[in-house]
Backbone as CSV, one residue per row, in Angstrom:
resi,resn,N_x,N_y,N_z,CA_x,CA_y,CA_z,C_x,C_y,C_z
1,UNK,85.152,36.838,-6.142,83.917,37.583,-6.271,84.178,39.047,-5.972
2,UNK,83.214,39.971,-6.199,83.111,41.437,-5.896,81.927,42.205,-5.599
3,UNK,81.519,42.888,-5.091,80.836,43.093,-4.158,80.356,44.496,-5.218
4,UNK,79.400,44.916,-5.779,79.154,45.681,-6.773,77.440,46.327,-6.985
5,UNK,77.220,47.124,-7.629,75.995,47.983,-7.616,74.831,46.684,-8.435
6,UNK,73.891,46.191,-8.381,73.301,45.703,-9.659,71.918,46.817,-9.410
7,UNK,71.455,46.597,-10.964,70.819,47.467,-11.091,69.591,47.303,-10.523
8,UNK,68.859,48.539,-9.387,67.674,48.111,-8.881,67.235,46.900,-7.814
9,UNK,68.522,46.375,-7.568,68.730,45.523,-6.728,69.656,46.021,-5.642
10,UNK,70.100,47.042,-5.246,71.173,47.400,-4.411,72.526,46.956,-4.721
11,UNK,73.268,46.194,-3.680,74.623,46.045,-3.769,74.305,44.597,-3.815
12,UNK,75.233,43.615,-4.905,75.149,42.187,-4.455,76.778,41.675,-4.747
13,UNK,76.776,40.282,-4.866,78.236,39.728,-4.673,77.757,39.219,-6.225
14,UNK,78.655,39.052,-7.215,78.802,38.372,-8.146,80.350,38.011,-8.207
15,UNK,80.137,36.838,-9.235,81.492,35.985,-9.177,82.081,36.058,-10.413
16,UNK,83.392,36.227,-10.011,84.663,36.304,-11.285,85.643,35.432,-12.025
17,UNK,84.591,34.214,-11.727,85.055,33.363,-11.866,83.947,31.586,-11.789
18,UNK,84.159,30.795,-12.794,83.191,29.293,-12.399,83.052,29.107,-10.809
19,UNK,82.080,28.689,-10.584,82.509,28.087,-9.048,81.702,26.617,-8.875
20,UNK,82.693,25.901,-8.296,82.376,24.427,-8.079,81.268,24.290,-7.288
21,UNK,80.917,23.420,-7.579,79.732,22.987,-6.197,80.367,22.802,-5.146
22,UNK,80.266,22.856,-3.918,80.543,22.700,-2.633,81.858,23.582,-2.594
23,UNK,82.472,24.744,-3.365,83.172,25.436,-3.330,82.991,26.369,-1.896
24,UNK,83.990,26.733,-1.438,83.586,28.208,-0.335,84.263,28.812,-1.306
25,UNK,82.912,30.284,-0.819,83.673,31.254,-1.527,83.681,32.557,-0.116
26,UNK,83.367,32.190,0.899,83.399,32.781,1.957,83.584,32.350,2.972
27,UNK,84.578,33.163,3.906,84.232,32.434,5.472,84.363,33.800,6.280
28,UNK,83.678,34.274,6.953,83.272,35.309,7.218,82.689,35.636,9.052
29,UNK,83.032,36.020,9.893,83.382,36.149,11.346,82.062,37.345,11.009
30,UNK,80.922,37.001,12.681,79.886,38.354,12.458,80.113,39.426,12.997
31,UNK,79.641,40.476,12.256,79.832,41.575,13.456,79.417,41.334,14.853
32,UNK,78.263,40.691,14.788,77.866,40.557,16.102,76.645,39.425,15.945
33,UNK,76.206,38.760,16.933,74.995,37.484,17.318,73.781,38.574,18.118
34,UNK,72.922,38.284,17.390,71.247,38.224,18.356,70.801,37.144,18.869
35,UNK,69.665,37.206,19.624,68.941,36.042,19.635,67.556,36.320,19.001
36,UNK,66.822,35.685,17.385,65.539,36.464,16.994,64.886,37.324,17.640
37,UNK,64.681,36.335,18.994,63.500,37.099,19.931,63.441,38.458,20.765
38,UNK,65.211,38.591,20.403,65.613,40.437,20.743,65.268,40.698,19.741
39,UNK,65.016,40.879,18.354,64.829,41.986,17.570,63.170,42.053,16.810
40,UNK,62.340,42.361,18.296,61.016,41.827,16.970,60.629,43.094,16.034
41,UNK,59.713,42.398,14.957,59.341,43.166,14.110,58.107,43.844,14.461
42,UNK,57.238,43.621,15.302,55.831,44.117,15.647,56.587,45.230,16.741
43,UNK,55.959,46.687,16.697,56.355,47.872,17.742,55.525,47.519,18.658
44,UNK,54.235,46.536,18.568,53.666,46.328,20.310,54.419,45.648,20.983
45,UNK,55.768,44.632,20.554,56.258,43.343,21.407,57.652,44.302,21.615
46,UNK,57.790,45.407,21.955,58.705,46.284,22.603,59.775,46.484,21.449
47,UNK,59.987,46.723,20.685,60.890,47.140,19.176,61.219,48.240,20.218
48,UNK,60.718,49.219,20.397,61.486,51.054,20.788,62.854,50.393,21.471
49,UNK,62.236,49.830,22.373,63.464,49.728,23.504,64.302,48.415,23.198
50,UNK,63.907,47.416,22.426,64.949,46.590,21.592,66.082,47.620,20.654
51,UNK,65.216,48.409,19.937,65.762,49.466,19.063,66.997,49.962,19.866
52,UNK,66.853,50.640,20.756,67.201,51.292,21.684,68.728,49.970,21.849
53,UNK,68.807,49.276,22.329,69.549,48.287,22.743,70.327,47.497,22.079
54,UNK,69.944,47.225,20.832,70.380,47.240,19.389,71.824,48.435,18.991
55,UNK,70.961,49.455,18.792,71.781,50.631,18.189,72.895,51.013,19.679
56,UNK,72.384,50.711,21.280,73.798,50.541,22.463,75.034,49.765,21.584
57,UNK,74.188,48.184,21.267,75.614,47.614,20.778,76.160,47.736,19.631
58,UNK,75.610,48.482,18.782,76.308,49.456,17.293,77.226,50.219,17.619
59,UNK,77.023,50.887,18.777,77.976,51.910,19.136,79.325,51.794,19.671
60,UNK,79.394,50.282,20.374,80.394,49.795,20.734,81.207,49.102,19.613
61,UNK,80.805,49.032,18.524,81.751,48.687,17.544,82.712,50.150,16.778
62,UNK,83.453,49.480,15.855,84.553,50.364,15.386,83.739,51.424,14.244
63,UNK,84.025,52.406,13.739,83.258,53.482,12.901,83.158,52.051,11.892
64,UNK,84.240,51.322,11.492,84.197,50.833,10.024,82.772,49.872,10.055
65,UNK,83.200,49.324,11.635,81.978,48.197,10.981,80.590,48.670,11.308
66,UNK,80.502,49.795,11.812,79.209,50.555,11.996,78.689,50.467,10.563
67,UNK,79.747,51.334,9.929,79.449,51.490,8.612,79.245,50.381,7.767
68,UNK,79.809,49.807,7.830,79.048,48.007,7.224,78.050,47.876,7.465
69,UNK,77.218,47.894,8.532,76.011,47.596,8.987,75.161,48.093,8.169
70,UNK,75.338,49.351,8.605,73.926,50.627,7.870,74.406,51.031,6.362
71,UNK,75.273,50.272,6.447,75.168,50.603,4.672,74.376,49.042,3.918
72,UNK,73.782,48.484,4.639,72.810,47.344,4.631,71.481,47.482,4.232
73,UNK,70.687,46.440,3.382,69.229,46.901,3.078,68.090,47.108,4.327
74,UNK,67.267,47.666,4.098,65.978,47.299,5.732,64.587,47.186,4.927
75,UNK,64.689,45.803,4.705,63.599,45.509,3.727,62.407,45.678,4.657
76,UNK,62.170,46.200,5.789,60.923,46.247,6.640,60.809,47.953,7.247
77,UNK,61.586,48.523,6.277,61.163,50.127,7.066,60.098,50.647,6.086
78,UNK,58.777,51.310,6.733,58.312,51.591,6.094,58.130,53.402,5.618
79,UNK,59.552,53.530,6.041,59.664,54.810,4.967,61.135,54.726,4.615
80,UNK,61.494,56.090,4.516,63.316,55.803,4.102,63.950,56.131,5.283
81,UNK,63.518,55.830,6.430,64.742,55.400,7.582,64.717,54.221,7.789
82,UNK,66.004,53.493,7.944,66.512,52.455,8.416,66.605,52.351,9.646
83,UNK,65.780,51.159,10.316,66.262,50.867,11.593,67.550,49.777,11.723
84,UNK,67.805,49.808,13.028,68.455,48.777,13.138,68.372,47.362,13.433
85,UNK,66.779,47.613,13.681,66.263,45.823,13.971,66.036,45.544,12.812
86,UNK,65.430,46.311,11.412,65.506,45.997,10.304,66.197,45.529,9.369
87,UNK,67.718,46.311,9.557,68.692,45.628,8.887,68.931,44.088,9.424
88,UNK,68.960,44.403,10.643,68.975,42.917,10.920,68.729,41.910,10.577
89,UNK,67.027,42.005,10.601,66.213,40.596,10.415,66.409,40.624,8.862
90,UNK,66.794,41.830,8.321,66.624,41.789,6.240,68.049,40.735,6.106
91,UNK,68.751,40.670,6.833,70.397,40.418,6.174,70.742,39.702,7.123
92,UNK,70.627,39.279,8.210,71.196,38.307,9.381,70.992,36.554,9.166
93,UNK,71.380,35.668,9.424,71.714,34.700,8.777,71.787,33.786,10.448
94,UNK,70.605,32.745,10.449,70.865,31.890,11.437,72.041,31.108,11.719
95,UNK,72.539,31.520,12.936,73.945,30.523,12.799,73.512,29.207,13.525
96,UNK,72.700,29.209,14.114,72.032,27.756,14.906,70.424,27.635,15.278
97,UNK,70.068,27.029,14.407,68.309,26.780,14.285,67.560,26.855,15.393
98,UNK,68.742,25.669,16.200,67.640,25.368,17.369,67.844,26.559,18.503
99,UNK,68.465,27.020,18.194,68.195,28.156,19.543,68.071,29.757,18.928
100,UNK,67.783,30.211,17.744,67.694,31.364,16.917,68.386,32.319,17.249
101,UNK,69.901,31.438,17.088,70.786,33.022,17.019,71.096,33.341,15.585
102,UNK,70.994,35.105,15.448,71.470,35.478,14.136,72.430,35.817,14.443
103,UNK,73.540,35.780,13.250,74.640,36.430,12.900,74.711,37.258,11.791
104,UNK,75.020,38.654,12.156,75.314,39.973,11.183,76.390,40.041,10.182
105,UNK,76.443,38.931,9.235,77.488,38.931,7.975,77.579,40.016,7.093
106,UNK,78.495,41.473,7.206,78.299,42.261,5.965,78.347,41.750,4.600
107,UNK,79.646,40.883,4.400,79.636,40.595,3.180,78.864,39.421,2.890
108,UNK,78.569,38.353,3.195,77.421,36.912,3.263,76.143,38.191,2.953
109,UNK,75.618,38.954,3.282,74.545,39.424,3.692,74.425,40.318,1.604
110,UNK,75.202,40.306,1.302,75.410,40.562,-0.142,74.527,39.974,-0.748
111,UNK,75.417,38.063,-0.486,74.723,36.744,-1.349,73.268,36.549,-1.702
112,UNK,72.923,36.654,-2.610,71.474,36.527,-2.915,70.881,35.556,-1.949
113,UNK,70.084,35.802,-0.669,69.672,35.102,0.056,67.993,35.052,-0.210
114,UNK,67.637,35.669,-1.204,66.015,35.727,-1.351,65.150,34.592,-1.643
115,UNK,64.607,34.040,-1.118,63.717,32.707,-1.909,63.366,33.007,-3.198
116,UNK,63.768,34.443,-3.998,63.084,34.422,-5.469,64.831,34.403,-5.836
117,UNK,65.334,34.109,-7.133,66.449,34.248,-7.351,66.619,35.942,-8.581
């Protein structure tokens, strides 16, 4: 697969090739784990200072994978700044149901994950 512009859709993964059912075509280590309930979306249930705490542990990563991050969609900003709880919840991927941790996949976070296809 390759990781490429589509049009009006941002950046997505398309494939270069058939792929089997139950094929992997990824296995992919996160930048980092939340737990949902750190990153809410409502600014009354404390977002500033989640925000705030969020973008602490951005900083402790390497320039590259910073840059992975925020070069990510934020389907919940409602202007053209990106937060960082936004990218999150737009592109983060439950790694275990029952206890709602996300994991920050740059490239998984590509895969058309939308309930519309």
């Amino acid at each position: 697969f390759e990781v490429k512009a589509l049009e009006g859709r941002g950046f997505g993964v398309v494939a270069l090739q058939r792929l089997e059912r139950g094929e992997c075509v990824l296995a992919e280590a996160p930048l980092f784990t939340a737990q949902r309930v750190d990153l809410p979306l409502d600014w009354r249930e404390g977002r500033r200072q989640a925000e705030v705490a969020l973008k602490r542990r951005l900083g402790q990563m390497s320039k590259n994978d910073q840059n992975k991050f925020w070069e990510l969609q934020d389907c919940f900003s409602m202007s053209s700044k990106k937060t960082a709880i936004g990218i999150c919840r737009t592109n983060a991927f439950t790694r275990n149901a029952r206890d709602g941790t996300l994991g920050c996949f740059p490239t998984g976070a590509r895969f058309n994950h939308s309930c519309r296809p």
